[in-house]
Phi, psi and omega in degrees: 000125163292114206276130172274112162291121209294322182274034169270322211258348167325146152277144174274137194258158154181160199209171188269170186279299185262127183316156197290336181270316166287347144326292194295284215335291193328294184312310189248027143306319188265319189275315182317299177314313196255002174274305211275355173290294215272334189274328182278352219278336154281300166005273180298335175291329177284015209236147163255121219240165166231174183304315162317296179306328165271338179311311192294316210290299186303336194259318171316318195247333153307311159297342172275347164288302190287341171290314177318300175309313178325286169313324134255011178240015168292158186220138183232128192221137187270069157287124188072255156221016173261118163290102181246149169209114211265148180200246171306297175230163187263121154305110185244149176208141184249119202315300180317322217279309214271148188243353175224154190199105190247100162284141186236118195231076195260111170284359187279309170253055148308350219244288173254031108296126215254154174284188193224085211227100185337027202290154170234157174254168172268011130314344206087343176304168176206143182198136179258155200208131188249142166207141184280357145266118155303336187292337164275282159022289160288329170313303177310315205308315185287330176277322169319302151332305189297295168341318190259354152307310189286337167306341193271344210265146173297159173301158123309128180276000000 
């Protein structure tokens, strides 16, 4: 009998990271942040700045541009027994790997709160992995298990 590998026949999941309302929320935090940047902006010209001070200025609305952005285009994607989530750098965790899992989930404020899922490796890294579906979140949660089913199982002889 031929043995199948299960994750050949797996779908691969993936969901945006964050719920669609803490998505549009980013978007019109980062255009409000840059309407009221260009309406203060005689303001701020008639102001006398030192370098340092436009530097703060300047790197301050560049992370909020760029965080803004982030949050919406992160992806959190399941292949396999691999969890992956793109983000700043991509988080990654491979099910065998993880020896611990906590999810944090409130489902009455899911729309803004994205659900959440604690992994530890069996290095000691630690990575929270957001997802606007749970059904991936727990789909990784069961290959973890299975993994660690199998670490339990005596060797075959």
């Amino acid at each position: 009998m031929d043995a199948v590998d299960p994750d050949a026949t797996r779908p691969v999941l993936e969901s945006p990271a964050y719920p669609a309302f803490l998505r549009i929320l980013s978007v019109v935090i980062v255009v409000d942040v840059v309407a009221l940047a260009l309406w203060s902006l005689p303001a701020l010209r008639a102001a006398t700045w030192s370098a340092g001070s436009l530097a703060v200025l300047g790197l301050a609305g560049v992370g909020v541009v760029w965080m803004g952005a982030w949050v919406v285009r992160s992806r959190t994607r399941l292949d396999g027994d691999v969890l992956t989530q793109t983000w700043l750098w991509n988080r990654r965790a491979h099910a065998g790997e993880v020896v611990q899992l906590k999810l944090v989930h409130w489902a009455p404020l899911q729309k803004v709160i994205a659900p959440r899922l604690l992994v530890k490796r069996r290095n000691g890294a630690i990575g929270w992995f957001q997802s606007a579906d749970p059904a991936l979140l727990t789909a990784f949660a069961q290959r973890v298990g299975e993994h660690a089913g199998r670490a339990m199982l005596p060797p075959r002889a």
